[in-house]
PyMOL commands that place a pseudoatom at each C-alpha (Angstrom):
pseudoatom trace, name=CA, resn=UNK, resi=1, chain=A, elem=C, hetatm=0, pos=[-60.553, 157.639, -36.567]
pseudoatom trace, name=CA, resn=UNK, resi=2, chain=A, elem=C, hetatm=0, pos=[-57.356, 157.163, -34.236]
pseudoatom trace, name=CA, resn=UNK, resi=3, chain=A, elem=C, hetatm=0, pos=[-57.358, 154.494, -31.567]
pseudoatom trace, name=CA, resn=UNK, resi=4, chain=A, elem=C, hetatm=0, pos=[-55.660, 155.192, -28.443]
pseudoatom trace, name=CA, resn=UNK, resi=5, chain=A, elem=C, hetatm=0, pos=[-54.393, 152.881, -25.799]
pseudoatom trace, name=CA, resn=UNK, resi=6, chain=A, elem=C, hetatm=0, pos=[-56.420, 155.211, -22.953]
pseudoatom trace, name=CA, resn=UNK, resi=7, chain=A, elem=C, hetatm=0, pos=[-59.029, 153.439, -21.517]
pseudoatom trace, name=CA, resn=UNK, resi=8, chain=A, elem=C, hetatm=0, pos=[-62.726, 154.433, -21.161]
pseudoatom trace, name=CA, resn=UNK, resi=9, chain=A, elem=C, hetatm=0, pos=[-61.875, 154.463, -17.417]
pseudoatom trace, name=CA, resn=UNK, resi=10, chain=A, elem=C, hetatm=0, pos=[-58.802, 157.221, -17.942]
pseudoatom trace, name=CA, resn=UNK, resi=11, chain=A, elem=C, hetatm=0, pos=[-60.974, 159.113, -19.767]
pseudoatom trace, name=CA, resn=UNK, resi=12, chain=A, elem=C, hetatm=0, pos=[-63.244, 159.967, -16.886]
pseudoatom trace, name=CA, resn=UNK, resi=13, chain=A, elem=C, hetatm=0, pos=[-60.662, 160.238, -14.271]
pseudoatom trace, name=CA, resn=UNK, resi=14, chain=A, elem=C, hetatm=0, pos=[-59.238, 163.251, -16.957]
pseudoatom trace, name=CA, resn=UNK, resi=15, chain=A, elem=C, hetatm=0, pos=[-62.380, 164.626, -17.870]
pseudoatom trace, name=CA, resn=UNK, resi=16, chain=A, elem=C, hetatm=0, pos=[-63.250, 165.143, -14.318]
pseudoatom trace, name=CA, resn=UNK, resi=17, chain=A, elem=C, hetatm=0, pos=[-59.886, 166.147, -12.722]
pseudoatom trace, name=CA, resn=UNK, resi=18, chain=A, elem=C, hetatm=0, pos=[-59.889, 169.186, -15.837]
pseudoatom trace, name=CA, resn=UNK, resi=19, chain=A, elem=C, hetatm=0, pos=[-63.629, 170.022, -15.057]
pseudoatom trace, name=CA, resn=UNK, resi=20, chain=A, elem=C, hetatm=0, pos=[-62.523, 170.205, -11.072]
pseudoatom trace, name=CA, resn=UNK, resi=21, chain=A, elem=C, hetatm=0, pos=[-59.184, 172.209, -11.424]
pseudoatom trace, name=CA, resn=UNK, resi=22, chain=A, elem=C, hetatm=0, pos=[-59.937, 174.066, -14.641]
pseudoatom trace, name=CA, resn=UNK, resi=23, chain=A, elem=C, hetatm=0, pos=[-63.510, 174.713, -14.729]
pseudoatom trace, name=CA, resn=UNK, resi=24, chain=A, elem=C, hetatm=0, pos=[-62.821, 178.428, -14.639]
pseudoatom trace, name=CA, resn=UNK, resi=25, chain=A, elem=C, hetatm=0, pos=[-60.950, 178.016, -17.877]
pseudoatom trace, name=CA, resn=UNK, resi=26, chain=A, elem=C, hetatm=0, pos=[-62.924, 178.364, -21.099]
pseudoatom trace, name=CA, resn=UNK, resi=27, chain=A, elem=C, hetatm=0, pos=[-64.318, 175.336, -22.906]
pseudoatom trace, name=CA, resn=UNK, resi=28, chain=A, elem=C, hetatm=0, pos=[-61.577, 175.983, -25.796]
pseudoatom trace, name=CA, resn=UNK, resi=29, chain=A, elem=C, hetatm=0, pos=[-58.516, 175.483, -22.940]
pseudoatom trace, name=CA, resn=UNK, resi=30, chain=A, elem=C, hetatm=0, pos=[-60.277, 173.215, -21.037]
pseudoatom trace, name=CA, resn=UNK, resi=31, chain=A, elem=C, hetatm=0, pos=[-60.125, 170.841, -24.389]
pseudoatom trace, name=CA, resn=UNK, resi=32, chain=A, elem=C, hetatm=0, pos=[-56.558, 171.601, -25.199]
pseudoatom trace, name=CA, resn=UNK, resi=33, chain=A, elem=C, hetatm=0, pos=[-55.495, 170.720, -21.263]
pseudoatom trace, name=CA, resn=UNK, resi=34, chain=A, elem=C, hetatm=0, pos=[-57.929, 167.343, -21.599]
pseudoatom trace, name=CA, resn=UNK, resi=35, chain=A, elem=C, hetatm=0, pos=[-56.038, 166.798, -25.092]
pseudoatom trace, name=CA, resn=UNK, resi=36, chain=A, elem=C, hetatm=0, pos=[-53.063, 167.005, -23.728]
pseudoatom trace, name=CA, resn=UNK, resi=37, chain=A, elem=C, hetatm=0, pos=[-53.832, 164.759, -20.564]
pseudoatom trace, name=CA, resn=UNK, resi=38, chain=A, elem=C, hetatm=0, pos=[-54.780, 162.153, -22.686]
pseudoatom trace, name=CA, resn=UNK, resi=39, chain=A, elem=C, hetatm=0, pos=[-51.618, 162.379, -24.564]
pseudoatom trace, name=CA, resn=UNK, resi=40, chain=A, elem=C, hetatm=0, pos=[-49.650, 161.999, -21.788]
pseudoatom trace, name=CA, resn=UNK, resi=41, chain=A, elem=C, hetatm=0, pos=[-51.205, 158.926, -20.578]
pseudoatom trace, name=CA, resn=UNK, resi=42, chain=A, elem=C, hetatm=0, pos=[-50.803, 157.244, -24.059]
pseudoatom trace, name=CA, resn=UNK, resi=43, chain=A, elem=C, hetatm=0, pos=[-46.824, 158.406, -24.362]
pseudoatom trace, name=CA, resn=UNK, resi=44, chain=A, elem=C, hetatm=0, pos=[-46.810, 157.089, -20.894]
pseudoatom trace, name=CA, resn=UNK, resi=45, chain=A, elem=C, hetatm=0, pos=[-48.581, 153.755, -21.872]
pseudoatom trace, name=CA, resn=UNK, resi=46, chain=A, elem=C, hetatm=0, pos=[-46.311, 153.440, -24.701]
pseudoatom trace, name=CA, resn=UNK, resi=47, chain=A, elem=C, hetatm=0, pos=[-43.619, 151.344, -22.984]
pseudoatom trace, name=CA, resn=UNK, resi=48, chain=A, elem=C, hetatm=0, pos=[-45.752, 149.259, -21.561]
pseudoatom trace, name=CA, resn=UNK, resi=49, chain=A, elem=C, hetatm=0, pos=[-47.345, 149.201, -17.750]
pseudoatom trace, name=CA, resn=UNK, resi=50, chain=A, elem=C, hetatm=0, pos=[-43.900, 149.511, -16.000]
pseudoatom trace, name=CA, resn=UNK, resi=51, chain=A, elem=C, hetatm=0, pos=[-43.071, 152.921, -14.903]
pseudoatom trace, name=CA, resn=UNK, resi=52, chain=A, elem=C, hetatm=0, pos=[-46.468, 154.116, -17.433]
pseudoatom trace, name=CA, resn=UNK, resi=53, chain=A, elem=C, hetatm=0, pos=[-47.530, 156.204, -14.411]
pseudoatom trace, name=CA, resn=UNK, resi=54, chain=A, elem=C, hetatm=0, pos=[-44.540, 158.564, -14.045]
pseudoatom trace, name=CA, resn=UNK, resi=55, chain=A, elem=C, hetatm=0, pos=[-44.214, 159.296, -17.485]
pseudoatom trace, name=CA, resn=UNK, resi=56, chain=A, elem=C, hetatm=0, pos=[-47.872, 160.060, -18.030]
pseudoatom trace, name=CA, resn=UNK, resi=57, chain=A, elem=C, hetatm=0, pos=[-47.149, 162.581, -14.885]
pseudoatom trace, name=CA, resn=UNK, resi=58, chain=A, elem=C, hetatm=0, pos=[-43.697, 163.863, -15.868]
pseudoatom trace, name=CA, resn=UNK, resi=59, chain=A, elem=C, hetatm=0, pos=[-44.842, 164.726, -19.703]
pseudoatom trace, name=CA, resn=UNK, resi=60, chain=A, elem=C, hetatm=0, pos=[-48.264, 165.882, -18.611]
pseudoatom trace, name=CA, resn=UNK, resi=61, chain=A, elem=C, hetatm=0, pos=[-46.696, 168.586, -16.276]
pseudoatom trace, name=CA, resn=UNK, resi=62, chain=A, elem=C, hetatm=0, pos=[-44.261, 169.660, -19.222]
pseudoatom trace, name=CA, resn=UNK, resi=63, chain=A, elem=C, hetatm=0, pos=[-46.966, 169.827, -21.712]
pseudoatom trace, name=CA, resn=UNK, resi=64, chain=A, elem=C, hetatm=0, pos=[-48.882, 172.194, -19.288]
pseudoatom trace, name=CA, resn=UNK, resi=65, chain=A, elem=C, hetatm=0, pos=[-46.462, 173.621, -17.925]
pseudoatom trace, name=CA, resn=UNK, resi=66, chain=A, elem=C, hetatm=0, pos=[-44.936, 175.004, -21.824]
pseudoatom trace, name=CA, resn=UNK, resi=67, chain=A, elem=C, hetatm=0, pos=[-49.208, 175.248, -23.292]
pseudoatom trace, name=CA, resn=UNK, resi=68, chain=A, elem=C, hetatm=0, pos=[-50.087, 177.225, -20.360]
pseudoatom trace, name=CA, resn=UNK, resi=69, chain=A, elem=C, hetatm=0, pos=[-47.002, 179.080, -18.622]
pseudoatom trace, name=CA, resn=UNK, resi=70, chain=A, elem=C, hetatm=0, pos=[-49.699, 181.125, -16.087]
pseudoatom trace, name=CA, resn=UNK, resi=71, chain=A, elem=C, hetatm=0, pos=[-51.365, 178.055, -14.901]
pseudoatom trace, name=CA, resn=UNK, resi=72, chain=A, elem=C, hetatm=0, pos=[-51.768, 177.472, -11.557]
pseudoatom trace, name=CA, resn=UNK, resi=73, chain=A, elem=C, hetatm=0, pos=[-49.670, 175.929, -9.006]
pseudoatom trace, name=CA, resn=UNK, resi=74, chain=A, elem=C, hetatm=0, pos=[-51.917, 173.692, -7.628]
pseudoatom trace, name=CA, resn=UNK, resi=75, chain=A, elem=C, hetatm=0, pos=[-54.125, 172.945, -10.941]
pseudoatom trace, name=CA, resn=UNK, resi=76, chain=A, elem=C, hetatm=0, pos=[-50.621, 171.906, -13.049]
pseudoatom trace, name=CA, resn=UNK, resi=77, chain=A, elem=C, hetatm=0, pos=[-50.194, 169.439, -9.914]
pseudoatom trace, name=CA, resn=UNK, resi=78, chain=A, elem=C, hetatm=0, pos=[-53.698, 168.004, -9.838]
pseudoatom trace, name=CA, resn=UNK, resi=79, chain=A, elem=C, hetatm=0, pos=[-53.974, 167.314, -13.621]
pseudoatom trace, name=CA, resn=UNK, resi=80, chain=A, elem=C, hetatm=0, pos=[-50.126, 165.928, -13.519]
pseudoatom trace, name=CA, resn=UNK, resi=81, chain=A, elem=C, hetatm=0, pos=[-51.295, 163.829, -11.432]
pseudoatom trace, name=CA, resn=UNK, resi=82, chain=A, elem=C, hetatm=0, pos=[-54.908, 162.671, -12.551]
pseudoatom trace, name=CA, resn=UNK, resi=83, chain=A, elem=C, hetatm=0, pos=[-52.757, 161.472, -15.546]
pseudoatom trace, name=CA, resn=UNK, resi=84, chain=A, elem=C, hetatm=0, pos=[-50.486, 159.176, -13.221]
pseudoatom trace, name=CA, resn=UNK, resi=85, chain=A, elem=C, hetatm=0, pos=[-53.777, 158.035, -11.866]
pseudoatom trace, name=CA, resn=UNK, resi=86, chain=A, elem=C, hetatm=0, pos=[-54.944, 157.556, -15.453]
pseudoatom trace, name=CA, resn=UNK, resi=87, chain=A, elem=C, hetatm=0, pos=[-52.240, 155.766, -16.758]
pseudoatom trace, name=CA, resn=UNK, resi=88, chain=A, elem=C, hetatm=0, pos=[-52.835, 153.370, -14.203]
pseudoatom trace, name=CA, resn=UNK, resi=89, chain=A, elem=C, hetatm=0, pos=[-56.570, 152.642, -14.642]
pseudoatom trace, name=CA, resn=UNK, resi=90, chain=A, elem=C, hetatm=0, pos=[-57.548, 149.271, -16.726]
for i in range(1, 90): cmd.bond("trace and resi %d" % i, "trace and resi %d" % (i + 1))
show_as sticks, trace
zoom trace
């Protein structure tokens, strides 16, 4: 098992920003866009606290921006930035 630095508290915020802006998305995409969420938030953790948040935004729109090239406007922007909010929890 694989340890990530994402808290039990970033975990939620992403789980329930993907079930609010991508719950008409099956369950298969709807893992892949949580996967990737949590992703960002750990690349964006990886240099420490300072700056953590933008990263975890900035890669988490690229990553769903190149996975899923028809996604939504306004759902790319929310989960971009549930993962800033992430990256920021505890």
């Amino acid at each position: 098992m694989t340890t990530t630095p994402v808290s039990s508290e970033s975990l939620h915020v992403l789980s329930r920003a993907v079930v609010e802006h991508a719950n008409a998305e099956n369950i298969r995409t709807r893992t892949t866009m949580l996967t990737l969420c949590i992703e960002s938030v750990a690349f964006g953790l990886e240099c420490g606290r300072s700056g953590a948040a933008t990263r975890a935004r900035s890669a988490a729109h690229l990553l769903l921006e190149m996975t899923y090239p028809d996604l939504d406007a306004d759902t790319l922007h929310e989960l971009s930035i549930a993962c800033e909010r992430a990256a920021t929890c505890g």
